[in-house]
N, C-alpha and C positions, 0 to 999 in steps of 0.2 A: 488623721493621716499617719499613715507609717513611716518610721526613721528610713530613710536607705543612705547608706556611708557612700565616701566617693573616699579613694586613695588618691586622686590627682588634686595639688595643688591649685590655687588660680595662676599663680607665675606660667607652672607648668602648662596647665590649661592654654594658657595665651601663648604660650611657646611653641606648643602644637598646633595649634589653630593656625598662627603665624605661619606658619610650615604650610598648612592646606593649600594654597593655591599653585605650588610645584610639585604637590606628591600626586595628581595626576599625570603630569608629565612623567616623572620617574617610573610611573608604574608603566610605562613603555621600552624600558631599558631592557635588557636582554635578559630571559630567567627573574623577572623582579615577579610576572603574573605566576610563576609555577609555585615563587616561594608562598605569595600570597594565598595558594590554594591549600600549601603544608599547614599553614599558618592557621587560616579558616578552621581547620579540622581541631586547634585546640579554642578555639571561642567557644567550642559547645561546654566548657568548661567555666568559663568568664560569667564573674557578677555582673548581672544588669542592671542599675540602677533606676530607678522611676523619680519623677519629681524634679527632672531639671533640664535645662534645653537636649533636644538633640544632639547637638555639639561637645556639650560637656560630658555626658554617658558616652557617647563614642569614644571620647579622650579616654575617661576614664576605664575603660575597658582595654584601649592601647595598651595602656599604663600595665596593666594588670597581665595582658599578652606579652609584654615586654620580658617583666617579673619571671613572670611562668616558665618562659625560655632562654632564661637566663643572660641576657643582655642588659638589665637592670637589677638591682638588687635595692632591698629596703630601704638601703645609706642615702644611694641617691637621689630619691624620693625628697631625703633632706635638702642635699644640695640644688634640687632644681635644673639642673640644666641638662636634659635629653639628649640634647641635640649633640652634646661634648661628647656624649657617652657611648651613644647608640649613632649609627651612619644610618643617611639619610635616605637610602634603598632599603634597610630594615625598616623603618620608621614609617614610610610609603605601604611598604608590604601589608605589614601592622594593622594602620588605618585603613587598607583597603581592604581587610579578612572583617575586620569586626565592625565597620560599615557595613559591610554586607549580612552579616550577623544578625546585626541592630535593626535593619529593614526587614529580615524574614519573620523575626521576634513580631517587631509592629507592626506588618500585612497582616500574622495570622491572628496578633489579638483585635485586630480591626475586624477580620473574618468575623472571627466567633461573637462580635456586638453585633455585626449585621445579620446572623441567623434570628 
């Protein structure tokens, strides 16, 4: 098996996760779906991880989306807590671009096993 690195902590991980069952709600709020569409456009750039739940590559890709557009930075990667850092309509946006990312990824390598 191949290494693949994850940049999201477990704390973090659970932190996020935590968070999942209101960021659909949020993603209702006004302009939260337009940002998510901006947002998408940088996930073509996001490491995918292989080798571990669902859940945790998703995070982990947040993470890395987050990074990317400057709402987190590497420090607080140390510190752990997202949630202080980043507000909770960015964080919604986030996991909802590279959700949808992570599903296009895994339809089309399912595709290409079923030809």
């Amino acid at each position: 098996y191949e290494f693949s690195p994850l940049l999201i902590t477990p704390n973090m991980n659970i932190e996020i996760s935590s968070f999942s069952e209101t960021y659909d709600q949020i993603m209702w709020l006004p302009n939260n779906r337009e940002f998510a569409v901006e947002l998408y456009d940088d996930t073509a750039q996001v490491y995918i991880a292989h080798g571990y739940g669902a859940e945790t590559i998703i995070n982990n890709m947040v993470i890395q989306l987050l990074i990317m557009n400057g709402y987190l930075n590497v420090e607080d990667i140390n510190s752990g807590k997202i949630t202080e850092k980043v507000n909770r309509e960015t964080i919604a946006a986030a996991k909802f671009a590279c959700s949808k990312r992570y599903r296009e990824v895994t339809d089309e390598k399912r595709a290409g096993r079923d030809k």
